[in-house]
C-alpha positions as MATLAB code, in Angstrom:
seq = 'XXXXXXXXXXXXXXXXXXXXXXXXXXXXXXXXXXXXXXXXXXXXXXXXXXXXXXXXXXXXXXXXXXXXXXXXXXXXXXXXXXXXXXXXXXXXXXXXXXXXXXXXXXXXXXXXXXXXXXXXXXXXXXXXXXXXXXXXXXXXXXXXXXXXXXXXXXXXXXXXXXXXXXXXXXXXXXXXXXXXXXXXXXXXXXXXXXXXXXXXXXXXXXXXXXXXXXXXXXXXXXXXXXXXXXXXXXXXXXXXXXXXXXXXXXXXXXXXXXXXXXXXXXXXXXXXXXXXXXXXXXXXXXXXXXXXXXXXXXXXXXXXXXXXXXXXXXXXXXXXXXXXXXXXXXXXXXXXXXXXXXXXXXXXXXXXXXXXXXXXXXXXXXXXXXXXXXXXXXXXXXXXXXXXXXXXXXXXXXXXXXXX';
ca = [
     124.958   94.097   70.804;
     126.194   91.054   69.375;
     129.163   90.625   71.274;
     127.293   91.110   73.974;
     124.989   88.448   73.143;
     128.110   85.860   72.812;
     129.559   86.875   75.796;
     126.732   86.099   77.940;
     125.620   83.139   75.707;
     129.140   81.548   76.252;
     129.214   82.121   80.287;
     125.631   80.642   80.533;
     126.156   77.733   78.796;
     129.337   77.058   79.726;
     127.635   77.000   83.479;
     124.818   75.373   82.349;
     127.138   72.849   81.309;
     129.422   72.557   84.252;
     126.065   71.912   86.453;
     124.701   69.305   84.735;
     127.643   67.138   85.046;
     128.578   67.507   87.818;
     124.763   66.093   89.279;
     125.374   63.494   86.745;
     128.702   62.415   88.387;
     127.794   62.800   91.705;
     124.754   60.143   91.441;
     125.142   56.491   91.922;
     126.831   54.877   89.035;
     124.122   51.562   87.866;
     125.468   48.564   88.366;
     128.568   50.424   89.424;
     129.747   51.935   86.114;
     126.433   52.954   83.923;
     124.886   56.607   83.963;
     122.649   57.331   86.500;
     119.848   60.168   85.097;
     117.259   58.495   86.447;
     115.066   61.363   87.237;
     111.872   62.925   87.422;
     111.917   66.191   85.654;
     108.526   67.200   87.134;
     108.911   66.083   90.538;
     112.712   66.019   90.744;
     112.076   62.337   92.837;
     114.194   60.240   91.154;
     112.900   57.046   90.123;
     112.951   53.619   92.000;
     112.465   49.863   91.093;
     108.501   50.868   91.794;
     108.274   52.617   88.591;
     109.054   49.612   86.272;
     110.998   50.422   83.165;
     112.017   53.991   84.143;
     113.775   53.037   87.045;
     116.789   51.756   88.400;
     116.803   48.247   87.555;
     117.241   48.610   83.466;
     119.894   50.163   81.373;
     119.607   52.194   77.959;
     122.202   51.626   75.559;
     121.083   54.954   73.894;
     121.938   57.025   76.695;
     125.078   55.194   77.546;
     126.234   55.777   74.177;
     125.648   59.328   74.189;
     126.585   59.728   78.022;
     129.879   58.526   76.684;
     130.015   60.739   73.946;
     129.479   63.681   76.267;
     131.189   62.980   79.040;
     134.851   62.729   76.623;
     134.139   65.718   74.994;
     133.525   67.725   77.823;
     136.057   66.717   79.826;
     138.496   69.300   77.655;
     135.833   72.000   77.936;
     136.363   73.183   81.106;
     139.087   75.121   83.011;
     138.030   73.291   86.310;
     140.892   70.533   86.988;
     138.826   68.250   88.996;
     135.883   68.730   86.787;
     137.772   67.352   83.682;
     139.550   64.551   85.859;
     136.148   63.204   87.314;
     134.943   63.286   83.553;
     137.823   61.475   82.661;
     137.938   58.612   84.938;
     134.123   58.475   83.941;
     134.379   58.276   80.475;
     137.277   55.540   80.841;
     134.876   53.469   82.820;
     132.249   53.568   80.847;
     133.865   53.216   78.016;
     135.446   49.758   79.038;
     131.688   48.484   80.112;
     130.411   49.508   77.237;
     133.096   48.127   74.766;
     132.659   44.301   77.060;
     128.835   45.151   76.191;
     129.326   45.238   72.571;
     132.102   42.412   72.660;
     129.450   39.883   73.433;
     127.801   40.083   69.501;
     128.736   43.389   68.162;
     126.209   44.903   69.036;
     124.637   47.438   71.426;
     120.911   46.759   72.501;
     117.694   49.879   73.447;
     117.584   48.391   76.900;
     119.135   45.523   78.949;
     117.530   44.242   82.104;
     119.291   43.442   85.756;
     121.549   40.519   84.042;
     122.713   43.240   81.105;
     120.610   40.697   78.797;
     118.774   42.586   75.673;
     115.445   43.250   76.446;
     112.491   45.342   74.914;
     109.159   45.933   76.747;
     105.656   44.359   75.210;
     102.275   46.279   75.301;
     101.515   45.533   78.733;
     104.890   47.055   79.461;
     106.717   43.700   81.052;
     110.226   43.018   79.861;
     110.675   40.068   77.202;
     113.771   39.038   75.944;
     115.096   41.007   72.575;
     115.789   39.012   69.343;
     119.543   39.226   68.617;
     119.925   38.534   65.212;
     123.571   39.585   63.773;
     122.970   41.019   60.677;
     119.905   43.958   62.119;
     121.662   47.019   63.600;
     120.208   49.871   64.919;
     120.162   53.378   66.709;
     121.734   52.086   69.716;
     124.344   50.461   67.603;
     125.264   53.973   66.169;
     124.729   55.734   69.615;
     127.364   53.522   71.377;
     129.789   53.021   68.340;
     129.888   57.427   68.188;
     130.363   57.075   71.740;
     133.312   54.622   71.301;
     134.970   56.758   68.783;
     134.629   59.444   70.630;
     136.362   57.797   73.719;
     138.972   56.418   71.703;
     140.651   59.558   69.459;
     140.181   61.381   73.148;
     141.921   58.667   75.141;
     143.335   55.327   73.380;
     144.203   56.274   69.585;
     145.133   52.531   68.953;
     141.584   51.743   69.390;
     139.927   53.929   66.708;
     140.343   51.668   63.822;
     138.476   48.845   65.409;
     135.555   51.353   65.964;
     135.767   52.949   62.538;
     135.349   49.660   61.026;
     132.235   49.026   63.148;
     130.841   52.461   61.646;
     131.748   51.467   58.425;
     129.501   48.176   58.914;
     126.338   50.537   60.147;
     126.814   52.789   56.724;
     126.376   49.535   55.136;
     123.660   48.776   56.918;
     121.850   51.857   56.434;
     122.501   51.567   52.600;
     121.418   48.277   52.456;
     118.417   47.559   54.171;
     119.836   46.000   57.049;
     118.631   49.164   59.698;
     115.635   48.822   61.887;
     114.382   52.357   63.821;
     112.111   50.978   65.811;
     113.941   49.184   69.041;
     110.292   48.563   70.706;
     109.653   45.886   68.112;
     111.502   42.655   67.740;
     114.280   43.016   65.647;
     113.769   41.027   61.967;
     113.420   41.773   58.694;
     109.669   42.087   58.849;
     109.393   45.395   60.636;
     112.603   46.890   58.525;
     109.873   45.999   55.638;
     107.822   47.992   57.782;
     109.357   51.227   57.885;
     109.397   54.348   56.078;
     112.556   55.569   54.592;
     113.427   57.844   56.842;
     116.550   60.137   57.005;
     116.918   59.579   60.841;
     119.603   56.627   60.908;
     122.057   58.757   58.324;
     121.122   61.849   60.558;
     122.667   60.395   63.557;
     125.429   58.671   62.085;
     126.114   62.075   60.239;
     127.406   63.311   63.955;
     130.489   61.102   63.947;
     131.927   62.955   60.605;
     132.293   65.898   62.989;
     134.021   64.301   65.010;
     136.381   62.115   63.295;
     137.781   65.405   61.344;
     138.431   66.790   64.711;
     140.133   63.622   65.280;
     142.285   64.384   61.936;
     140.599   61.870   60.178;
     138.382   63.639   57.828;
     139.204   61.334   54.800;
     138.086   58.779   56.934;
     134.549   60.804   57.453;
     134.688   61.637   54.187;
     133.733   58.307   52.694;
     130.266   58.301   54.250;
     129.384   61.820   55.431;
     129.594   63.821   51.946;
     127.197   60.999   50.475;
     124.632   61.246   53.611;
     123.992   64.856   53.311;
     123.988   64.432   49.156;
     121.130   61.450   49.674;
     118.833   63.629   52.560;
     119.363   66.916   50.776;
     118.432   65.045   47.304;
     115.055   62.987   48.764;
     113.817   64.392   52.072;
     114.042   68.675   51.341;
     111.232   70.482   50.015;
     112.226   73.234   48.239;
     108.800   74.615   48.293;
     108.246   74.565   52.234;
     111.997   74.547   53.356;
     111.545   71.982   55.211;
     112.974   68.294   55.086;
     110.134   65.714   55.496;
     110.266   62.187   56.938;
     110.403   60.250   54.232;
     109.676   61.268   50.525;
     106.356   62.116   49.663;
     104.765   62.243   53.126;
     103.414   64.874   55.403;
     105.400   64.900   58.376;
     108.473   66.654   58.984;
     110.592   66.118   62.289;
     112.032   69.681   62.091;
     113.796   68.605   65.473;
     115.221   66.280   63.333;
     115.960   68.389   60.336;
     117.619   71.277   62.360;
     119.744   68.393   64.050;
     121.010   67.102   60.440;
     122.059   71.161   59.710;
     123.832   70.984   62.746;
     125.702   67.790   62.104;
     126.439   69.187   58.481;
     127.793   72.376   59.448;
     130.090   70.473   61.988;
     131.065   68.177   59.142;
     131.730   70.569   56.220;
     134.920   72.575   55.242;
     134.534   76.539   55.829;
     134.627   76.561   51.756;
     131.809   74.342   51.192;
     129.437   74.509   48.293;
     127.580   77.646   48.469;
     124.057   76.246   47.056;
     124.776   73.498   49.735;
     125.018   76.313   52.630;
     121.831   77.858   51.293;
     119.911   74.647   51.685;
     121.280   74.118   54.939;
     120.059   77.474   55.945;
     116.809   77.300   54.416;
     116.496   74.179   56.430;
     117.233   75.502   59.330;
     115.196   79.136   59.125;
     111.883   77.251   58.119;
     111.952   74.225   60.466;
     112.252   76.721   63.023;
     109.601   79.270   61.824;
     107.043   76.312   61.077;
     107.981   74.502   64.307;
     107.765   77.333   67.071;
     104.339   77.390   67.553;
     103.228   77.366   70.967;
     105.983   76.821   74.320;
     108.252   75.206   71.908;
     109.332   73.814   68.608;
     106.931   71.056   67.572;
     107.692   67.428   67.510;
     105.939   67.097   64.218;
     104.419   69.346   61.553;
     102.732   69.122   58.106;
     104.784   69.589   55.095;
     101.915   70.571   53.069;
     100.437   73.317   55.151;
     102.926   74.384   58.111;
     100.626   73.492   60.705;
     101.526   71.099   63.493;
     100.530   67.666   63.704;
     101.802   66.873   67.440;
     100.894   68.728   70.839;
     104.492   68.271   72.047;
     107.105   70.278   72.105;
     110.316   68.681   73.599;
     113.109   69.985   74.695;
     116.343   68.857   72.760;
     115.363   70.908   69.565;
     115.722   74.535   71.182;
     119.539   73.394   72.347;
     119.883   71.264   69.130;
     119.109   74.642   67.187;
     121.486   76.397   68.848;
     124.273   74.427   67.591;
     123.002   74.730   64.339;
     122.299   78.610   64.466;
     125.613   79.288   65.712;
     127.152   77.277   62.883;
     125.275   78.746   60.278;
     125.978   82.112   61.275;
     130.102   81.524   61.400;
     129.663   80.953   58.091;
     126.829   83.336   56.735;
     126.438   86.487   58.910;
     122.492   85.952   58.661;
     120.709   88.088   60.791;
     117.727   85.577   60.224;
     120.025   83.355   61.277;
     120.868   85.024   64.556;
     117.846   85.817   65.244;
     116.666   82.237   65.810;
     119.780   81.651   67.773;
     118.589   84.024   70.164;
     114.780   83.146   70.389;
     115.375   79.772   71.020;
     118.427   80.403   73.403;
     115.790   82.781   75.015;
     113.021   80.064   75.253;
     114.913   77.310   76.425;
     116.778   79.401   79.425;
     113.264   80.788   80.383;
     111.272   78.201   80.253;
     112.285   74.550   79.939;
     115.945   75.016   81.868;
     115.784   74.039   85.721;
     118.665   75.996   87.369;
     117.614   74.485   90.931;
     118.408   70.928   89.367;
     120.418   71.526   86.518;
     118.179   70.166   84.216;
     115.495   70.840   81.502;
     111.808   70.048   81.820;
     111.951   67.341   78.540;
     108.364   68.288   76.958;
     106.030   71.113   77.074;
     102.666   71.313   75.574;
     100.397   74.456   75.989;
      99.179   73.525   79.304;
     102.944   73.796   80.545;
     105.541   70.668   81.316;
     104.261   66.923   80.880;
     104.924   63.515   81.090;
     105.767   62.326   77.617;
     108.784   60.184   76.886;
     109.142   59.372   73.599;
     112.298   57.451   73.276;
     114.127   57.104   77.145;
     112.962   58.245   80.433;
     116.696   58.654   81.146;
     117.074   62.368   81.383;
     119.339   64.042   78.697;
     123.346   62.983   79.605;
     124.576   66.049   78.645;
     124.304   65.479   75.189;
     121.774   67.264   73.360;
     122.144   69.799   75.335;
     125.502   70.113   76.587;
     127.441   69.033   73.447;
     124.824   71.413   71.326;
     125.793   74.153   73.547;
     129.607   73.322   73.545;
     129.388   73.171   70.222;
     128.795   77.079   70.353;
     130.514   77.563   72.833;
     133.558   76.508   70.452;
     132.301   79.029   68.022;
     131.860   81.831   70.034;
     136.029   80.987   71.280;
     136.965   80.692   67.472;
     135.205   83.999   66.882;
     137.132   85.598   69.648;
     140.113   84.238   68.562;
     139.741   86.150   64.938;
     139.200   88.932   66.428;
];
């Protein structure tokens, strides 16, 4: 039954996969080089210059960063020559813009307008300029330095130390105060002073350790990663609930979030790691997902005191996101708990979220079925929640046939 299970887990995500980036490559590039996902994911109408800051005429560093990211890594995934070629001369592309990009301050900004100036968007929605101050750095910063790396140990080696030392500076940042989450907000001091201490920033940057070890530079990884998980494991996890929350002492929990962070871990960690350390992680994992399925979906946010949920939506990165996780955790555990939320949420995301006549997923659910929410982008998803999620067990399922 089990075999089974990977068998047909590997071919449909490996197609998923395939389909979803190859609509990605054959859209329009923006402004000739940039990511086009510029789509509906109700209506399947892609978005014009009508519809303001979802449309064509402004750029997200975010998903550029992880576009790049995913389109690297992928392009080694598939048997399909002209598949991995197209994702090649892609990623090269992209990567150049986006290193010229950061070039101009070292930075990487939420969202540039038609003259790739930094922009954010004010409460009436218009676009005002973004404050560029040098010393602020944020998730775009991480989400197009990973991408960088990525690019890099996959196609220009002689690069990667310039973009190590750039992730070096946003460990520092994290560490020291210097991190803002919030992109919508000018970027100053004042609204760092303004936010929670939340496990998010070393969360994402936790992805590159994975990374760089497959990149044979787990020393390098080493110096940040083993001291992330020690610092989220330490202040965020609840050993009464399971769960991880936001910050210390408050209600909410991101289990999207937390089973993320298990996923990044696992990829991170040694086969031999620290047993108590694995039984966190999997504790993690099992509750975020037990508390957070409750309706269509796994829950944006829920309550750390009682279980229930605090937010109506239920997105869809977390179901792929837990997937990767799931499939880590069991490689190392054999936890039929484990497997078994591998396969509910493999089950709920395939049935209801994924669009096979697009090649996309429907981004949010609530229980009166898809919706309009965007909480970060309106970009749809570059192939990198879900693709490198599922390539990531994909990988596992090939290492486990491999044993055998």
């Amino acid at each position: 039954m089990t075999d089974d299970f990977f068998e047909a887990a590997r071919g449909c995500y490996l197609a998923a996969n395939a389909a979803t980036l190859r609509w990605m490559l054959d859209r329009p590039r923006l402004r000739g080089v940039y990511l086009n996902t510029k789509l509906n994911p109700l209506t399947l109408v892609d978005y014009g210059p009508e519809d303001g800051w979802r449309g064509p005429d402004y750029v997200y560093g975010w998903i550029q960063g992880r576009g790049l990211e995913a389109v690297v890594t992928h392009a080694r995934a598939f048997d399909d020559a002209t598949l991995s070629a197209d994702l090649d001369a892609a990623g090269l592309a992209l990567m150049r813009a986006l290193d010229a990009l950061r070039a101009t301050d070292g930075h990487a900004y939420f969202a540039y307008d038609g003259h790739m100036q930094p922009i954010r968007f004010d409460v009436d929605g218009r676009p005002v300029p973004q404050r560029t101050p040098g010393d602020i750095y944020t998730y775009s910063d991480i989400f197009v330095v990973k991408g960088l790396v990525a690019a890099a140990a996959a196609r220009q080696p002689t690069a990667l130390p310039r973009y190590i030392e750039a992730l070096e500076t946003l460990v520092d940042a994290i560490e020291n105060g210097r991190f803002q989450m919030d992109e919508k907000r000018p970027l100053e001091e004042a609204a760092i002073a303004d936010e929670p201490d939340d496990f998010g920033p070393r969360m994402i940057l936790l992805g590159a350790a994975g990374m760089l070890s497959r990149a044979g530079l787990r020393g390098t990884a080493a110096i940040f990663a083993d001291r992330f998980i020690a610092h989220v494991i330490d202040r965020h996890f609840d050993p009464r609930s399971g769960l991880l929350r936001n910050a210390p002492g408050l209600e909410p929990c991101n289990v999207g979030h937390a089973i993320e962070f298990v996923g990044f871990a696992l990829d991170y960690l040694p086969a031999d790691c620290d047993p108590e350390l694995l039984r966190v992680l999997r504790t993690v994992l099992v509750s975020s997902v037990r508390f957070g399925l409750k309706g269509p979906g796994i829950r944006l946010v829920v309550s750390a005191e009682t279980g229930a949920p605090i937010s109506p939506y239920c997105p869809w990165w977390s179901l792929p996101e837990t997937i990767r996780a799931a499939s880590l955790c069991w490689e190392r555990t054999r936890d039929q708990d484990v497997l078994a939320v591998w396969r509910q949420c493999d089950t709920i995301f395939f049935r209801d979220y994924w669009r096979p006549e697009a090649s996309i997923a429907y981004q949010c659910l609530t229980e009166s079925g898809p919706v309009d929410y965007v909480p970060a982008t309106p970009d749809l998803d570059p192939g990198y929640h879900t693709g490198l999620s599922l390539l990531a067990a994909i990988d596992m399922i090939e290492r486990q046939r491999t044993a055998s």
